[in-house]
VOFI-526038 format. One line per 3 residues: their letters; for each residue x, y, z of N, C-alpha, C, CB. Coordinates in nm, 3 decimals, decimal comma, always signed. Each point is the difference from the previous one (the first is absolute). Glycine has a CB too. Layout:
A = X/Y/Z/X/Y/Z/X/Y/Z/X/Y/Z  ...;
***
This chain:
XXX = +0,086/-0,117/+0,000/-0,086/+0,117/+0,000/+0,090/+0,123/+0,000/-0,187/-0,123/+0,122  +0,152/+0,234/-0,205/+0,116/+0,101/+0,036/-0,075/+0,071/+0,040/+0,173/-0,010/-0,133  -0,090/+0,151/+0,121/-0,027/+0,090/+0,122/-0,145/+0,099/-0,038/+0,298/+0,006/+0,067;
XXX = -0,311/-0,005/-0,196/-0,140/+0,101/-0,033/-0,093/-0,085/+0,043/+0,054/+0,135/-0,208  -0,087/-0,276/+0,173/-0,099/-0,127/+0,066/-0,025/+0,025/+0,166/+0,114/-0,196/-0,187  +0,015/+0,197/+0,251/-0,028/-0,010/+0,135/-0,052/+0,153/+0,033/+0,187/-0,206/+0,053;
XXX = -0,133/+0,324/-0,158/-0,059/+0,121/+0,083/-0,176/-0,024/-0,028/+0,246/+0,202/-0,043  -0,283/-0,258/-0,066/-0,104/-0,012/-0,023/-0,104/-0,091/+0,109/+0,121/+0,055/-0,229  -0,074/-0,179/+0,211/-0,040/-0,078/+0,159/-0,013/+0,102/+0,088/+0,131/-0,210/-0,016;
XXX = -0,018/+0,267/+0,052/-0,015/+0,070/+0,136/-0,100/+0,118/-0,023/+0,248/-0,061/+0,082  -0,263/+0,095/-0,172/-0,150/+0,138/-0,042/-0,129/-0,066/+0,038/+0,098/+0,116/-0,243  -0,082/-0,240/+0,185/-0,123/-0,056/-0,021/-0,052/-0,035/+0,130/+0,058/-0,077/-0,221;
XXX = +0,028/+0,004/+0,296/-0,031/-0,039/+0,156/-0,030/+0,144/+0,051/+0,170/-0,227/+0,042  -0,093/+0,334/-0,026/-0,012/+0,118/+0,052/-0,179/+0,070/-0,035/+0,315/+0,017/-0,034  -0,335/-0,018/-0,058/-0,143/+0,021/-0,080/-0,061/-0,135/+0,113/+0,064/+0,097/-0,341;
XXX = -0,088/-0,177/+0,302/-0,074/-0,106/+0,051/-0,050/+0,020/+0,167/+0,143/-0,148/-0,190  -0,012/+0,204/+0,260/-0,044/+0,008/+0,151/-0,044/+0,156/+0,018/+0,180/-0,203/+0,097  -0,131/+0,271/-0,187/-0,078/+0,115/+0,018/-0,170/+0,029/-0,060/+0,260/+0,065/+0,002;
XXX = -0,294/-0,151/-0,058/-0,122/-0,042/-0,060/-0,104/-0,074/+0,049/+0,129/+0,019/-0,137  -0,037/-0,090/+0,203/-0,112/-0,114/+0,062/-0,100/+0,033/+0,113/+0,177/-0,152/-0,050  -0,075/+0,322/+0,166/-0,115/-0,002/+0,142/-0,107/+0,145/-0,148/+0,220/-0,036/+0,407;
XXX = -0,158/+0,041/-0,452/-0,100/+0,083/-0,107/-0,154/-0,053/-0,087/+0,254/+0,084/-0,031  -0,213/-0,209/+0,046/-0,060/-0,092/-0,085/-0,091/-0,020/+0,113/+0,176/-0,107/-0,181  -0,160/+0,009/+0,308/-0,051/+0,008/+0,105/-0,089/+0,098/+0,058/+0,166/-0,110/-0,005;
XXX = -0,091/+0,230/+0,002/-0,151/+0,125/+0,068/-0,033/+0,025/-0,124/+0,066/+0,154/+0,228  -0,059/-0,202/-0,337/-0,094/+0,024/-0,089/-0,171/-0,081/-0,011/+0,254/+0,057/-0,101  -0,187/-0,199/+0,099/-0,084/-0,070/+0,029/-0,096/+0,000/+0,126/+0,151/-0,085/-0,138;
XXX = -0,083/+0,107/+0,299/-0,081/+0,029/+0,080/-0,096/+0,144/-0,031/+0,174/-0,145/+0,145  -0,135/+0,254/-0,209/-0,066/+0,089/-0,011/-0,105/-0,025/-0,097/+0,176/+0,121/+0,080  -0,164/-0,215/-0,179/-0,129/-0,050/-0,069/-0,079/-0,079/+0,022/+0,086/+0,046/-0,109;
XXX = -0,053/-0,156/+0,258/-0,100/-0,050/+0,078/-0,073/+0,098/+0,055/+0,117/-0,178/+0,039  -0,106/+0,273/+0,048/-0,022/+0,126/+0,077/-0,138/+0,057/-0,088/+0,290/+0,057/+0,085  -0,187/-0,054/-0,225/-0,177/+0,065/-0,063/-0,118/-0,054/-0,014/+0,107/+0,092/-0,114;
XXX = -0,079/-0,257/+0,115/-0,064/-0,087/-0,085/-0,135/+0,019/+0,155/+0,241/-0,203/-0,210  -0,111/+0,182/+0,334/-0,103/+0,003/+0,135/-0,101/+0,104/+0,001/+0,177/-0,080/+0,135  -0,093/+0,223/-0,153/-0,060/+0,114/-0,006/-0,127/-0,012/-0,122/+0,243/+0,122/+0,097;
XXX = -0,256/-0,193/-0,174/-0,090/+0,008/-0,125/-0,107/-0,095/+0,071/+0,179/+0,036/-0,234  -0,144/-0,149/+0,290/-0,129/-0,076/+0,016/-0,048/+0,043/+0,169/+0,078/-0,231/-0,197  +0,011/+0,306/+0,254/-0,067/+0,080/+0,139/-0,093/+0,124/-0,060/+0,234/-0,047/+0,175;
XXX = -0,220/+0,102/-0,258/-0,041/+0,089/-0,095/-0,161/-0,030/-0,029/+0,257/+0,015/-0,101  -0,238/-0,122/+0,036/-0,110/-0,050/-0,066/-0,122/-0,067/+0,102/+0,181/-0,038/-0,203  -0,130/-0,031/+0,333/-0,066/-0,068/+0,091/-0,057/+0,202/+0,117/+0,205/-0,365/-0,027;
XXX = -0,121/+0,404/-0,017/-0,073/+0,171/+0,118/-0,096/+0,068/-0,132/+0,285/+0,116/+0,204  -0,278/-0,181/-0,322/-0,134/+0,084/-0,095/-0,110/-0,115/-0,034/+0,176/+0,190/-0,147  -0,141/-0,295/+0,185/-0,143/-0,108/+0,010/-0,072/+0,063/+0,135/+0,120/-0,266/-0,104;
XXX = -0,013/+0,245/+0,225/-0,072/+0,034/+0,197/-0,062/+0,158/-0,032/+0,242/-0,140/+0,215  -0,195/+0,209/-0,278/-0,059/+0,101/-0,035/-0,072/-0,011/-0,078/+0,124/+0,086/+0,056  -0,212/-0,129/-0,150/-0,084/+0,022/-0,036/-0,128/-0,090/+0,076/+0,157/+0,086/-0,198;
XXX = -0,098/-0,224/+0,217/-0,095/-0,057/+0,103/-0,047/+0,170/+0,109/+0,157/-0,326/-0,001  -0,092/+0,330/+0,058/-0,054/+0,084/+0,123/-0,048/+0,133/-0,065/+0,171/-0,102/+0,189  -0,195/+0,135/-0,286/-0,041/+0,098/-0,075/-0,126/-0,038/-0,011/+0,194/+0,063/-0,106;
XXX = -0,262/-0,204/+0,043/-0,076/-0,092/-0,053/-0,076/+0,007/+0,149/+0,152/-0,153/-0,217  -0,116/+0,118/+0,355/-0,020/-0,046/+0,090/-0,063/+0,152/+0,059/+0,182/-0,234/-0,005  -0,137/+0,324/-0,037/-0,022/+0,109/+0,094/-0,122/+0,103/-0,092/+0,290/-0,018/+0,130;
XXX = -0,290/-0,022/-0,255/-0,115/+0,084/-0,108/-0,118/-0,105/+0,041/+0,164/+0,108/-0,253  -0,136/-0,282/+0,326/-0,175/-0,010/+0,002/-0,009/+0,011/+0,152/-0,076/-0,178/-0,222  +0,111/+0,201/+0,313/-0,007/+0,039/+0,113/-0,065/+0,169/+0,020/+0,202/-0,196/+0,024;
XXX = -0,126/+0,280/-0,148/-0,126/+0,159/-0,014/-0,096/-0,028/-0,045/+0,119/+0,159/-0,049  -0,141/-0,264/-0,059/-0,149/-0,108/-0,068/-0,111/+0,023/+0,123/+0,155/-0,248/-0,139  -0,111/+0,143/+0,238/-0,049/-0,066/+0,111/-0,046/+0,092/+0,076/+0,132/-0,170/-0,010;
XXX = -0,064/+0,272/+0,038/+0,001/+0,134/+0,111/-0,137/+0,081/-0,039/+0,295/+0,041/+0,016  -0,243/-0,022/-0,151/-0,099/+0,061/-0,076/-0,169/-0,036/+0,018/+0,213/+0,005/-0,152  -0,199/-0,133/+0,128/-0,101/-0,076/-0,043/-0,062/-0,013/+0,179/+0,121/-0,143/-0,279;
XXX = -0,088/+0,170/+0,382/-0,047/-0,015/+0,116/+0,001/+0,132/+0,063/+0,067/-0,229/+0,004  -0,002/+0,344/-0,067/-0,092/+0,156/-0,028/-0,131/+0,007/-0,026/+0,173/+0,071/-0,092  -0,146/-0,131/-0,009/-0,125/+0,035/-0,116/-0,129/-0,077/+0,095/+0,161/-0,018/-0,294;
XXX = -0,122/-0,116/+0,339/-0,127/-0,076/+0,037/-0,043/+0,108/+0,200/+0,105/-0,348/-0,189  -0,017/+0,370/+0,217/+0,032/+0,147/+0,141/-0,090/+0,089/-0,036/+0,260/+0,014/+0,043  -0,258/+0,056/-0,159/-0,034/+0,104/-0,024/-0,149/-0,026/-0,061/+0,250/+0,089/-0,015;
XXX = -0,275/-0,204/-0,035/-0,123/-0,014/-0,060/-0,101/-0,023/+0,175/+0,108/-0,134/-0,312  -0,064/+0,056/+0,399/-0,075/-0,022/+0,115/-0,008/+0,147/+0,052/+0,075/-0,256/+0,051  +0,034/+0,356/-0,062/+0,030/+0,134/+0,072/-0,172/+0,030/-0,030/+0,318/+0,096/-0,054;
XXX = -0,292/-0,083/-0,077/-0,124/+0,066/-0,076/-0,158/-0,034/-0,013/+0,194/+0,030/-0,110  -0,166/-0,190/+0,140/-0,168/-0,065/+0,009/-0,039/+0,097/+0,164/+0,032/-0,344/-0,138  +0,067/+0,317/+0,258/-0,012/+0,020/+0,139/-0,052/+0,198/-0,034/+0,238/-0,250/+0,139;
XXX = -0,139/+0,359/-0,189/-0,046/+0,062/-0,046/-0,148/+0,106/-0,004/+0,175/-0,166/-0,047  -0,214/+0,023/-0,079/-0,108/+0,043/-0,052/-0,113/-0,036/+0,070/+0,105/+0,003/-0,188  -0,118/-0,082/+0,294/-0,117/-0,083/+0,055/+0,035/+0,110/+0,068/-0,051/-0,274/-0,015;
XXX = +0,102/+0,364/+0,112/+0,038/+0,110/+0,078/-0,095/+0,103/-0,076/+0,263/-0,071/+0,078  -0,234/+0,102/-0,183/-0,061/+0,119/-0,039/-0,119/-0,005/-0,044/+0,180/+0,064/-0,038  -0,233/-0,200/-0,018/-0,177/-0,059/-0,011/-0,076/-0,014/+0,162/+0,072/-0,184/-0,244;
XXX = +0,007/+0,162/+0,362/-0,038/-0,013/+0,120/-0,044/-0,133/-0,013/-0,048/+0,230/+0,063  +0,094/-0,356/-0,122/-0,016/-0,140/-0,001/+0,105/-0,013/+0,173/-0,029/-0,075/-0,354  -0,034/-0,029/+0,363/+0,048/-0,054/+0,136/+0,084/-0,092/-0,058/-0,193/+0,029/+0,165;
X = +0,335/-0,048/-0,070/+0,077/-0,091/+0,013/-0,006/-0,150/+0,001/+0,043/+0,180/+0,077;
***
Protein backbone atom coordinates (compact mmCIF):
# COMPACT_ATOMS: atom_id res chain seq x y z
CA UNK A 1 0.00 0.00 0.00
CA UNK A 2 1.71 3.35 -0.47
CA UNK A 3 1.52 6.37 1.03
CA UNK A 4 -1.46 8.38 -0.97
CA UNK A 5 -3.71 4.85 -0.23
CA UNK A 6 -2.95 5.01 3.42
CA UNK A 7 -3.52 8.93 3.53
CA UNK A 8 -6.69 8.01 1.93
CA UNK A 9 -7.66 5.08 4.43
CA UNK A 10 -6.81 7.37 7.03
CA UNK A 11 -9.46 10.27 5.48
CA UNK A 12 -11.82 7.81 5.07
CA UNK A 13 -11.79 6.34 8.68
CA UNK A 14 -11.44 10.03 9.87
CA UNK A 15 -14.86 10.93 7.80
CA UNK A 16 -16.45 7.72 9.05
CA UNK A 17 -16.08 8.56 12.93
CA UNK A 18 -16.81 11.95 12.39
CA UNK A 19 -20.07 10.96 10.63
CA UNK A 20 -21.31 8.37 12.40
CA UNK A 21 -22.44 10.38 16.11
CA UNK A 22 -23.89 12.71 13.11
CA UNK A 23 -25.62 10.01 11.54
CA UNK A 24 -26.88 8.91 14.99
CA UNK A 25 -28.53 12.34 16.22
CA UNK A 26 -29.73 12.35 13.00
CA UNK A 27 -31.61 9.42 13.16
CA UNK A 28 -32.70 9.93 16.83
CA UNK A 29 -33.93 13.35 15.77
CA UNK A 30 -36.15 11.66 13.12
CA UNK A 31 -37.61 9.27 15.61
CA UNK A 32 -38.45 12.46 17.80
CA UNK A 33 -40.57 13.71 14.89
CA UNK A 34 -42.11 10.65 13.91
CA UNK A 35 -43.19 10.66 18.05
CA UNK A 36 -43.96 14.27 17.82
CA UNK A 37 -46.26 13.52 14.58
CA UNK A 38 -48.27 10.68 16.01
CA UNK A 39 -48.53 12.66 19.66
CA UNK A 40 -49.73 15.34 17.28
CA UNK A 41 -52.25 13.47 15.68
CA UNK A 42 -53.62 11.43 18.91
CA UNK A 43 -54.08 15.55 20.82
CA UNK A 44 -56.31 16.42 17.37
CA UNK A 45 -58.49 13.14 17.51
CA UNK A 46 -58.86 13.90 22.04
CA UNK A 47 -59.60 17.18 20.74
CA UNK A 48 -62.04 16.86 18.66
CA UNK A 49 -63.68 14.01 20.64
CA UNK A 50 -64.04 16.59 23.53
CA UNK A 51 -65.17 19.23 21.16
CA UNK A 52 -67.87 16.52 19.89
CA UNK A 53 -68.47 15.78 23.66
CA UNK A 54 -68.87 19.29 24.77
CA UNK A 55 -71.24 20.76 21.52
CA UNK A 56 -73.89 17.87 22.68
CA UNK A 57 -73.70 18.60 26.24
CA UNK A 58 -74.85 22.72 25.06
CA UNK A 59 -77.52 20.31 22.85
CA UNK A 60 -78.68 18.83 26.18
CA UNK A 61 -78.45 22.11 28.33
CA UNK A 62 -80.29 23.72 25.83
CA UNK A 63 -82.85 21.32 25.34
CA UNK A 64 -83.61 21.31 29.32
CA UNK A 65 -83.87 25.34 29.04
CA UNK A 66 -86.16 25.16 26.61
CA UNK A 67 -88.33 22.29 28.38
CA UNK A 68 -87.56 25.06 32.07
CA UNK A 69 -88.78 27.69 30.31
CA UNK A 70 -91.75 26.14 28.60
CA UNK A 71 -93.07 24.91 32.37
CA UNK A 72 -91.76 28.72 33.50
CA UNK A 73 -94.46 29.81 31.13
CA UNK A 74 -97.44 27.22 31.39
CA UNK A 75 -96.96 28.12 35.62
CA UNK A 76 -96.95 31.81 34.32
CA UNK A 77 -99.90 31.87 32.50
CA UNK A 78 -102.33 29.89 34.81
CA UNK A 79 -101.09 32.99 37.24
CA UNK A 80 -102.36 35.52 35.04
CA UNK A 81 -105.85 33.52 33.93
CA UNK A 82 -106.20 33.03 37.93
CA UNK A 83 -106.34 29.04 37.20
CA UNK A 84 -105.44 27.33 40.38
CA UNK A 85 -102.41 25.31 40.88
Amino acid sequence: MDQQEKTIEKQSELIRVLVEPLTENLNMKKNEIKGLKRLDKIVAEVSAAVIKMAKEEVESIKKEVAVAKAEIDVVMNRDKVGCPT
